[in-house]
C-alpha positions in Angstrom: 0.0 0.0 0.0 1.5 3.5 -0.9 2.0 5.6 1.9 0.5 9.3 1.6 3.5 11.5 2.1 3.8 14.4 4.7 1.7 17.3 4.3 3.6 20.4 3.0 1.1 22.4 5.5 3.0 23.7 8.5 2.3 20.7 10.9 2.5 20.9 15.2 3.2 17.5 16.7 2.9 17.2 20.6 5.5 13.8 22.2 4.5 12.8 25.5 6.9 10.9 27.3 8.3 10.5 30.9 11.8 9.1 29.3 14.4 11.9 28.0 15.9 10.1 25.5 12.7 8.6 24.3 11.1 11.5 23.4 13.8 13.1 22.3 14.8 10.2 19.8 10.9 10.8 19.0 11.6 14.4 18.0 14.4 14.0 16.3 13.1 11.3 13.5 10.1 13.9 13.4 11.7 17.1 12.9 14.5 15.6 10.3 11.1 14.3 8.4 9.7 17.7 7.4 7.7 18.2 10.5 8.1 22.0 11.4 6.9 22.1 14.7 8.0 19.2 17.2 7.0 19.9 21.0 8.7 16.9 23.7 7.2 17.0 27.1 7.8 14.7 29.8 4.4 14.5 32.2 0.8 14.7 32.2 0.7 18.4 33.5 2.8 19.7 30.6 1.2 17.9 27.9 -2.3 19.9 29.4 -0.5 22.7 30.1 0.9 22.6 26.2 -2.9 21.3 24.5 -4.5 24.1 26.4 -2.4 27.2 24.6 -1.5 25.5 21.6 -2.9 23.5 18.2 -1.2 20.4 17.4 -2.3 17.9 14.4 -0.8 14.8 16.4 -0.3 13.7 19.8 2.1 10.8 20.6 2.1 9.7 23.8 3.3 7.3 26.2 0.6 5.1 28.3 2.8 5.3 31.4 3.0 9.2 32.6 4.0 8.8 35.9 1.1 9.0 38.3 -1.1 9.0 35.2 -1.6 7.2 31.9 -1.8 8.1 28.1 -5.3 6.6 29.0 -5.6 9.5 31.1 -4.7 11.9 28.7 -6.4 10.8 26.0 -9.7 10.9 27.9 -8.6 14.6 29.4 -7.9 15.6 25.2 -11.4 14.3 24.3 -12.9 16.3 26.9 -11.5 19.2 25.8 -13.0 19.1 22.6 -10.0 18.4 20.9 -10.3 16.1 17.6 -7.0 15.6 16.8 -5.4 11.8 16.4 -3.7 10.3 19.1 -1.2 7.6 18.9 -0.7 5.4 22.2 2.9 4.1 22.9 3.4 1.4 25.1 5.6 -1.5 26.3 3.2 -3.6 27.7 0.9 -4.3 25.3 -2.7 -5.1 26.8 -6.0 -6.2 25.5 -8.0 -4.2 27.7 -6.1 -1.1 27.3 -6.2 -1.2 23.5 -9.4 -2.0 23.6 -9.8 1.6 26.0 -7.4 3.6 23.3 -9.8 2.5 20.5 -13.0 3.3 22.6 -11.7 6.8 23.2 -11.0 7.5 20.0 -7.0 6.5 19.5 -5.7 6.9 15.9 -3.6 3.7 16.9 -1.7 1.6 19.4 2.1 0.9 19.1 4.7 -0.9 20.9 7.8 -1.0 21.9 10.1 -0.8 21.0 9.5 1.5 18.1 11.4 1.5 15.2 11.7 4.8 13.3 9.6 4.0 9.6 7.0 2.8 11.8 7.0 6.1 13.8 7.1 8.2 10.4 4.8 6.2 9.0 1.9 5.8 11.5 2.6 9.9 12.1 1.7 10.4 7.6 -1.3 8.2 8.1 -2.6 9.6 11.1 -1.7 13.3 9.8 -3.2 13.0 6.6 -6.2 11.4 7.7 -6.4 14.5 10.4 -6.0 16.5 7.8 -8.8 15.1 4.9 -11.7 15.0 7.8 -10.8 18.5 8.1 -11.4 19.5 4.4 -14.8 17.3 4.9 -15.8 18.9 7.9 -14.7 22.6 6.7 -16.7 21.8 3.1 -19.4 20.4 5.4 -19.9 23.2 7.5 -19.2 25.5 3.9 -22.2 23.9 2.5 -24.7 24.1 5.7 -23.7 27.5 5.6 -24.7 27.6 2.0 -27.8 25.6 2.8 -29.2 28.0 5.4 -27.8 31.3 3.9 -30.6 30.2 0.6 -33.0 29.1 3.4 -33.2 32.7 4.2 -33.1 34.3 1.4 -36.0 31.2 0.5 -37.7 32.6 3.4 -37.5 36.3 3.0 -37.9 36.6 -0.4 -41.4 38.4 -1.1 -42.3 36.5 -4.1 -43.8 33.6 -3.6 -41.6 30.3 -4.9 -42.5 26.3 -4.9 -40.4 23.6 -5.7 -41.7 20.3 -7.5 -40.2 17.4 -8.4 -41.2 15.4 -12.0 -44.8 14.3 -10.8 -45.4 18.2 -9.6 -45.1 17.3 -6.2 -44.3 20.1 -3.9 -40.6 20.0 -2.6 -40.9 23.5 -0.8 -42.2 26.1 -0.4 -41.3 29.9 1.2 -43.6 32.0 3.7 -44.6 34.1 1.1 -46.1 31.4 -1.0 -48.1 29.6 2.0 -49.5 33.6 2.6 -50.3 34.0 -1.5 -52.2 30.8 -1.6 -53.5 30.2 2.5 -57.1 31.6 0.8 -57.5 30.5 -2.8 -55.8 26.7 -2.3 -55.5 26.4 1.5 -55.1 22.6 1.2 -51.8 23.9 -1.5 -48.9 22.4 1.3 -45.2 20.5 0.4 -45.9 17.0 -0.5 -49.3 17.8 -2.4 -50.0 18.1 -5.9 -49.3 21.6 -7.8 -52.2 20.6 -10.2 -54.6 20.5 -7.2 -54.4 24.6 -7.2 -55.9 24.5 -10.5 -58.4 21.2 -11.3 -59.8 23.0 -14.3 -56.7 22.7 -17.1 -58.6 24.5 -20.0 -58.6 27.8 -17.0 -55.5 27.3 -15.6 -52.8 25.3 -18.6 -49.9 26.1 -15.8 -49.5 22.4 -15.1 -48.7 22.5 -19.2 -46.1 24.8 -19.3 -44.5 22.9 -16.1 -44.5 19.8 -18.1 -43.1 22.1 -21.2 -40.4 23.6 -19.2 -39.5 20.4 -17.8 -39.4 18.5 -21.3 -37.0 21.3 -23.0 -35.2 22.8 -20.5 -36.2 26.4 -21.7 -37.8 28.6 -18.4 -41.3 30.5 -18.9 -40.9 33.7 -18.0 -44.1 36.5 -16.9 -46.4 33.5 -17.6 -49.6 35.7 -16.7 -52.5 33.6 -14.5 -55.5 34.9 -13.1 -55.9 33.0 -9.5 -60.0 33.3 -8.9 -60.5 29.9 -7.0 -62.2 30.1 -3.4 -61.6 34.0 -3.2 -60.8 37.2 -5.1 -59.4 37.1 -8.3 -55.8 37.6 -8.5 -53.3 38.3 -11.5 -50.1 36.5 -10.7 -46.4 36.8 -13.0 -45.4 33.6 -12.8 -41.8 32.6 -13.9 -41.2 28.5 -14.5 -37.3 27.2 -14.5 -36.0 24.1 -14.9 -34.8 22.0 -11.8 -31.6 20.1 -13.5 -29.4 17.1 -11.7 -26.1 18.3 -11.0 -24.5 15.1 -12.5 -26.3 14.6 -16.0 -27.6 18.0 -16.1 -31.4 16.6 -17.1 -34.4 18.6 -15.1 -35.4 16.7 -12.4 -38.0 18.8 -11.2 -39.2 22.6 -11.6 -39.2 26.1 -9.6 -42.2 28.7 -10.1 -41.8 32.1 -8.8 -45.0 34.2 -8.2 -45.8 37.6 -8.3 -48.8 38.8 -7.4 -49.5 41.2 -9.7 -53.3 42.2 -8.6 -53.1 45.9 -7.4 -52.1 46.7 -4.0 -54.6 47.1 -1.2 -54.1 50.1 0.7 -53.7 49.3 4.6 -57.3 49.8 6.6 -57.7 53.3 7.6 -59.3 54.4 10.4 -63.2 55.9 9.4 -64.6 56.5 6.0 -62.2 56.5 2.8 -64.6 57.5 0.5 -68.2 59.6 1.0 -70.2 59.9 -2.0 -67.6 60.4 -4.8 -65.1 62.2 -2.4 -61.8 60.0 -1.7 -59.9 60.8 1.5 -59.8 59.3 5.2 -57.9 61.5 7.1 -59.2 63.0 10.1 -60.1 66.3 8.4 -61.9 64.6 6.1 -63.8 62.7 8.7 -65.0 66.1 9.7 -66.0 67.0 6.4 -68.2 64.0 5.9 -69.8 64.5 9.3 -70.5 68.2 8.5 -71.9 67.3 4.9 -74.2 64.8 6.7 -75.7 67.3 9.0 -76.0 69.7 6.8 -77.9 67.9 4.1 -81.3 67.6 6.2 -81.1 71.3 6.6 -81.9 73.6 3.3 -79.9 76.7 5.1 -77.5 78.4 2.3 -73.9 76.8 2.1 -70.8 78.4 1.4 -67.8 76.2 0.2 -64.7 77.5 0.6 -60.9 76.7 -0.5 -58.4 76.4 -2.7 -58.9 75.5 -6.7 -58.5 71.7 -7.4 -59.7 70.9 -3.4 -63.1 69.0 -4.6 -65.6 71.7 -4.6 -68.0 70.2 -7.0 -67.8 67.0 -5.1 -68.9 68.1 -1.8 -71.7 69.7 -3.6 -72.9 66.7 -4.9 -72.4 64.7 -1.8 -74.7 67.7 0.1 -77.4 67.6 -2.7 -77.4 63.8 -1.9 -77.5 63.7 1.5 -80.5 65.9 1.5 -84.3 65.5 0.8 -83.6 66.8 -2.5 -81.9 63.9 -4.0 -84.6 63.4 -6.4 -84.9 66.6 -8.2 -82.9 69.0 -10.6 -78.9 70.0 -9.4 -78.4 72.7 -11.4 -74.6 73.9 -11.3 -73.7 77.1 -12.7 -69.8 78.6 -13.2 -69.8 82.1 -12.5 -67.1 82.8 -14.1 -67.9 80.6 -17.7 -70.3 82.9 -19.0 -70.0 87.0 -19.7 -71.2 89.2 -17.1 -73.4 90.4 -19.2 -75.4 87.2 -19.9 -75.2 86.1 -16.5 -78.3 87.7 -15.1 -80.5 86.4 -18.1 -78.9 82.8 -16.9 -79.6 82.7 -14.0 -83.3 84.1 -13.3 -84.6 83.6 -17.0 -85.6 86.8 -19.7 -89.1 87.8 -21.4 -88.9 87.7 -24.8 -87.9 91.3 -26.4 -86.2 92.4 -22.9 -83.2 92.8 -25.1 -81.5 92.3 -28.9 -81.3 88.8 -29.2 -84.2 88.1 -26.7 -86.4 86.0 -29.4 -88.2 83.8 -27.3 -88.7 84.1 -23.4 -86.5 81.3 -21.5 -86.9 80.2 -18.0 -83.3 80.4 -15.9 -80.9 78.1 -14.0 -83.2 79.3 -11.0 -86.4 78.0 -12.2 -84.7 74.8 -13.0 -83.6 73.7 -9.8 -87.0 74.6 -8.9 -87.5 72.0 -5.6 -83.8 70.9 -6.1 -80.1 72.1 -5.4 -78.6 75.4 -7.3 -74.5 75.7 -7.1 -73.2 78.8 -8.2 -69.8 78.4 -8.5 -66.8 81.1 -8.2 -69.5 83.3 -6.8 -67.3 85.9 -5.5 -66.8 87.1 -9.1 -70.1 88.4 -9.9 -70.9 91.7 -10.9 -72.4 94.0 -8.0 -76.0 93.8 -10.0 -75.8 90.3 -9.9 -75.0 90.4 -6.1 -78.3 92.9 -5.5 -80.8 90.1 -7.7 -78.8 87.4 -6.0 -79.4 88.9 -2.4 -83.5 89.7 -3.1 -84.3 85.9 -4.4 -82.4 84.8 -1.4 -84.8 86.9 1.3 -87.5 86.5 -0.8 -87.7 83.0 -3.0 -88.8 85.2 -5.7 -87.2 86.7 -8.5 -88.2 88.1 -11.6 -86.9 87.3 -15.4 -85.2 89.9 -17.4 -87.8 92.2 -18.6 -90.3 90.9 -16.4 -93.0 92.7 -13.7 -94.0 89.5 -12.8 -92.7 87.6 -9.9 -91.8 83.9 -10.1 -91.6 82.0 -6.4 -89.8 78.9 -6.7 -88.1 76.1 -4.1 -84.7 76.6 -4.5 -81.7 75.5 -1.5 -78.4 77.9 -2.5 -74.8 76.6 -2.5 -72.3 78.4 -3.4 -68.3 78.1 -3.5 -65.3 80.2 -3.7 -61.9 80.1 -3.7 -61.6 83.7 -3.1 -61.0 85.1 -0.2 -64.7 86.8 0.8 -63.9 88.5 3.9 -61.4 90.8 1.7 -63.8 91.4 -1.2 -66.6 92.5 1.2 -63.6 94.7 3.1 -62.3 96.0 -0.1 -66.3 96.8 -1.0 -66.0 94.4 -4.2 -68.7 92.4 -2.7 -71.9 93.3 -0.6 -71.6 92.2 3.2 -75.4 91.2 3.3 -75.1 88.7 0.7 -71.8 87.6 2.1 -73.7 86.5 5.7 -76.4 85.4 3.5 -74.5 83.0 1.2 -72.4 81.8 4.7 -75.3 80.8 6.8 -73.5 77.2 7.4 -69.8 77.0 5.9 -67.6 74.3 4.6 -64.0 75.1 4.1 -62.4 72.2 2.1 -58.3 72.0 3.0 -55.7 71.8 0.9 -53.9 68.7 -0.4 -51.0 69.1 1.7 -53.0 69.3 4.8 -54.3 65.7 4.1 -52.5 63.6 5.7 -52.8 59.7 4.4 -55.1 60.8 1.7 -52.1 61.1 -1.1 -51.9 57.3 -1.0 -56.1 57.0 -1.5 -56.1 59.2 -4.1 -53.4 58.0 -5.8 -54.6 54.6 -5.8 -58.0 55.5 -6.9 -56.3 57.7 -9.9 -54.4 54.8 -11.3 -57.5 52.7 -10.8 -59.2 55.1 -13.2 -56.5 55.9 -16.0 -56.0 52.1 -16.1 -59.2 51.2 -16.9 -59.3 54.3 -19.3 -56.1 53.7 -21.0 -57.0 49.8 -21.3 -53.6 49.1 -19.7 -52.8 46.7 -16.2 -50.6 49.6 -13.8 -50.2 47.6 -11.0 -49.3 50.1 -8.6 -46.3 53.3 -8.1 -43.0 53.0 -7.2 -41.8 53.6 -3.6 -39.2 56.2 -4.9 -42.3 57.8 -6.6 -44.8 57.5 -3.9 -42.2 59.2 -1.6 -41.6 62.1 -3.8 -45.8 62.1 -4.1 -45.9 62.3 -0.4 -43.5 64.8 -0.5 -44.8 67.1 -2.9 -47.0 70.4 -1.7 -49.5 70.0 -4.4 -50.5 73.7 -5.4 -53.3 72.4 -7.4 -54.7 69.9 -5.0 -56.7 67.0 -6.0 -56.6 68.0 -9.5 -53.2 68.3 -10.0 -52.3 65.1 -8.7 -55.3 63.6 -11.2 -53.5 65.4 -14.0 -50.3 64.0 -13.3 -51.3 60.4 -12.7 -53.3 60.5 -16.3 -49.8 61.7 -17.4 -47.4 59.4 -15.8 -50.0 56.6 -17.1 -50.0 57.6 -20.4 -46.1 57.9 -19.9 -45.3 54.6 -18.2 -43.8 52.1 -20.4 -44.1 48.8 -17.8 -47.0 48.1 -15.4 -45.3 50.2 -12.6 -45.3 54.2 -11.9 -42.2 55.3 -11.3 -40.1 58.5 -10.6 -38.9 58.8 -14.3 -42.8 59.0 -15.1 -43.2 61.5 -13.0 -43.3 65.6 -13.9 -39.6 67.5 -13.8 -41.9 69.7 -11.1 -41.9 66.9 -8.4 -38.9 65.1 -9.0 -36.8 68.1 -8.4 -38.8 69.3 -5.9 -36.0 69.5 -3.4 -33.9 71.7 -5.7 -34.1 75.3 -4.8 -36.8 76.5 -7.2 -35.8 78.7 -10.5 -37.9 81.7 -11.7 -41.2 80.3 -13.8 -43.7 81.8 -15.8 -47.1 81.2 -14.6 -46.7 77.2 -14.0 -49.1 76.0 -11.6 -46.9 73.6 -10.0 -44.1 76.3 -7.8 -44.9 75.4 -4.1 -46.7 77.7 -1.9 -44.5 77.1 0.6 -41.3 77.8 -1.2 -39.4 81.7 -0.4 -39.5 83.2 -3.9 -37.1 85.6 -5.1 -39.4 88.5 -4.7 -40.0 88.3 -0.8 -36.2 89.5 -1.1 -36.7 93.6 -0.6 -33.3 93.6 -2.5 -33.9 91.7 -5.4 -34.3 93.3 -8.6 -36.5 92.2 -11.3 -35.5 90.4 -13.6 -36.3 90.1 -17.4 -38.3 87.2 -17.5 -40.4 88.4 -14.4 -41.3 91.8 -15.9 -42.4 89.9 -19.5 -44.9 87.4 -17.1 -46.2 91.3 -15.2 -47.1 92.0 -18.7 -48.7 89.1 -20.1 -50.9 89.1 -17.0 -51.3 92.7 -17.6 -52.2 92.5 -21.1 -55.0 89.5 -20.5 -56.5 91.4 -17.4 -57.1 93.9 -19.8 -58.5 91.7 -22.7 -60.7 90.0 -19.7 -61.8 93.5 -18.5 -60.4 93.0 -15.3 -62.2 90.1 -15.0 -59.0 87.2 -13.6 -60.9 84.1 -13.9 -61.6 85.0 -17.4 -57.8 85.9 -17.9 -56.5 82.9 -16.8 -58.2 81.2 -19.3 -56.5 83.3 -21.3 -53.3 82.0 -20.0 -53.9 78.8 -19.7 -53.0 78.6 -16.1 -55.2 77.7 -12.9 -57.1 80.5 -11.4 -54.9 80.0 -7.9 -52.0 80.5 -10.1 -52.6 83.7 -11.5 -53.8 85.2 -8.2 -50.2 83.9 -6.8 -48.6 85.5 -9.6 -50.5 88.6 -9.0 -49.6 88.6 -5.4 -45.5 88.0 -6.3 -45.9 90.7 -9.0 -47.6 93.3 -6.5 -50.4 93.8 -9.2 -52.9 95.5 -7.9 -56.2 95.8 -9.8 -57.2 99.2 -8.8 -53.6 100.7 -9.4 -53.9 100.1 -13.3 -56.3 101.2 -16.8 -58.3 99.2 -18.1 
């Protein structure tokens, strides 16, 4: 038989003998066969003293240590946890002591006397032996390591994956997957069937492309399966690859990964997160919906206050439901949509001939939300003759068409809206006092976006709802990069500017997923310090502009926007919902603009 040669490794060997020349013959054959490290010791003591500070890949001993035996030693080595092979010299060879050395764990048992190949050659074997359980241990321990490191990442993972082997059995399965499937296949568990999630092949042909995958060797990626078995209906991504044998490299088996692709469901919120056709759940909004309920069983005049884009409209429609007038006419009217002078004829009706054009007599927006709901809208930019009419019906419930000496009493509950501020209108004497207290009998004042805490998510949930279904495509829900900036954004234009850019980051969106490169340059650079626009509706609010600097001069591009806002005031006749149409911007933006500008309406010729 070939015997394996020393190891080239640096090598410690530990003699233990009570005879000087003994162990020191011992060393010497040792150290003159490539052994670097050679340690002779002469008792018990030092031989512990020496295995408790030191590593040694061999221990020879002697079985007779003075008051103690290599029996002794060898029992005192094992209980140290040491593994290393121990070779027990002796001249006295006995049955029952070899039969002790073995039990213990002795590499072998030699007797004297002891010639030197036997020695060197018992030392290679037991050395090399040491040294190849080792490697087996280490490459053990490397691949449990292995084993649980992919257990956890098995584990964690948030898609869900399942193992099976040729017959579809289930080998294994993560958390994630047990969660996915616990309501549609709760009897789905390792060591049952994969076909049993879907009994019905012509609905579900997954068990197909398993046996496909499995037959070629070619993974099925975004295999797209809706899951509607025993609960709701879910759109999973699944991905099919081929398990193969490490030796002959054949699949033996196959691993799915699932996505649920179905949209996301918000967490529960605490109270109502949606009131008619209004979306929100934070507390303010609570507030709102209690106010609206209340309200509607009354028919007092309501005023609705707050910014552009804040869901006016929708709280009046929630009110006009809410109230015993559900069943008959809501009229809505926009102030500002139609020219002053045709705005009186609108709303309370004309005779025919009262004026050119006057061919036939017409009943108003009044008379039509006889026993119903009338909105006016933007109210607070009527003319002052409107405001006296407006006033009367309001005392009265009578009002007389254009051209008419006749009265006409009707049944008519009064909302109007605003995103004005009244209180200055009435103090600057733009708009009467009596029909302000009139108008503000009860008053809702609808915050701003930013002020919503929570509702950003709702809303934009619901938004990509919509534009999904609109657009025909499956958006499966926003980014968390995106969301964040969302969140983060101050949303000048409330509700509908976040509607306006959801529609466009949907028509944008090239995958099933919002994210921040879908999103406007306005709210992905919202943390950069903002530059000098003209009339955009999306600068924040809350942002210093360079005009609240006393110092600053104005520049260029600021003096063209002062006179493009100049020059459409003046094509509106003053009138600034009418010359925002004319610049295309939001009514909120132009009064900013205004403000920034210091353009003051009764400091200029119109």
């Amino acid at each position: 038989m070939d015997i394996p040669q020393p190891n080239t490794a640096p090598t410690s060997i530990l003699v233990v003998d009570d005879e000087t020349s003994l162990r020191n013959t011992f060393r010497i054959f040792l150290e003159r066969a490539g052994y670097e490290t050679v340690l002779a010791v002469g008792s018990y003591d030092e031989a512990i003293s020496a295995i408790s500070t030191q590593i040694f890949d061999l221990i020879i001993t002697d079985i007779v240590l003075g008051s103690h035996s290599g029996i002794d030693l060898l029992k005192r080595i094992r209980q140290l946890g040491l593994t290393c092979p121990v070779v027990i010299v002796t001249g006295y060879p006995h049955v029952d002591t070899a039969s002790d050395a073995v039990r213990l764990g002795a590499f072998d048992y030699i007797p004297k006397p002891v010639e030197k190949e036997t020695l060197l050659k018992t030392a290679r074997l037991a050395i090399t032996q040491y040294r190849l359980e080792q490697e087996k241990e280490a490459a053990e321990r490397a691949r449990e390591q292995y084993r649980q490191f992919l257990e956890t990442i098995f584990k964690s993972v948030s898609d869900s994956i399942i193992s099976i082997d040729r017959d579809h059995k289930i080998l294994k399965m993560n958390l994630a997957a047990t969660s996915l499937f616990h309501q549609t296949q709760p009897g789905l568990q390792e060591g049952s069937k994969l076909g049993d999630m879907c009994p019905n092949r012509e609905m579900c042909p997954i068990t197909d492309n398993i046996t496909q995958v499995m037959k070629t060797g070619i993974e099925v990626k975004d295999h797209r399966l809706e899951c509607i078995q025993g609960g709701p209906c879910k759109m999973l991504s699944i991905c099919i690859s081929p398990l193969l044998d490490t030796d002959t490299g054949t699949p033996t088996g196959a691993v799915l990964v699932f996505r649920d692709m179905s949209a996301k469901v918000l967490p529960p919120v605490q109270g109502r997160a949606k009131f008619h056709k209004i979306i929100g759940a934070s507390p303010v909004m609570q507030n709102i919906y209690m106010m609206i309920e209340n309200i509607g069983k009354v028919d007092s005049s309501v005023l609705i206050t707050g910014s552009s884009g804040t869901g006016k409209e929708l709280a009046v429609h929630a009110l006009h439901q809410e109230s015993q007038r559900r069943d008959k006419p809501l009229i809505m009217i926009d102030c500002t949509a139609i020219p002053e002078n045709l705005l009186e004829s609108e709303l309370f009706g004309h005779k025919k001939g009262s004026f050119t054009g006057a061919d036939e007599n017409r009943g108003g927006r009044i008379l039509q939300a006889d026993g119903g709901t009338l909105f006016l809208d933007e109210i607070g930019n009527i003319s002052m003759t409107v405001q006296l009419r407006l006033l009367r019906f309001l005392q009265e419930k009578t009002f007389y068409p254009v051209g008419s000496d006749k009265a006409i009493q009707v049944d008519v509950r009064v909302i109007a809206a605003t995103n004005v501020a009244l209180k200055e209108k009435v103090a600057e004497g733009s708009f009467r006092e009596d029909l302000y207290f009139r108008l503000r009998i009860i008053d809702i004042h609808l915050p701003p976006l930013r002020e919503r805490e929570g509702d950003i998510d709702l809303l934009t949930n619901h938004f990509l709802h919509h534009f999904a279904e609109k657009l025909g495509n499956n958006f499966t829900g926003v980014s968390e990069q995106a969301m964040a900036l969302l969140r983060q954004y101050q949303w000048p234009g409330n509700i509908r500017e976040l509607e306006h850019v959801m529609e466009r980051s949907c028509v944008l969106s090239q995958g099933t997923t919002i994210s921040t490169e879908n999103l406007p340059e306005e709210i992905t650079h919202q943390s950069l310090t903002p530059q000098p626009r003209i009339l955009t509706p999306v600068v924040k609010d809350t942002q210093p502009t360079v005009l609240q600097n006393r110092n600053y001069k104005t520049t260029n591009q600021e003096q063209q926007t002062r006179e493009r806002i100049l020059e459409s005031l003046k094509k509106a006749g003053g009138n600034k919902a009418k010359a925002a149409r004319i610049l295309k911007v939001d009514r909120s933006t132009l009064y900013r603009k205004m403000r920034e500008l210091h353009i003051d309406m009764d400091t200029f010729d119109l």
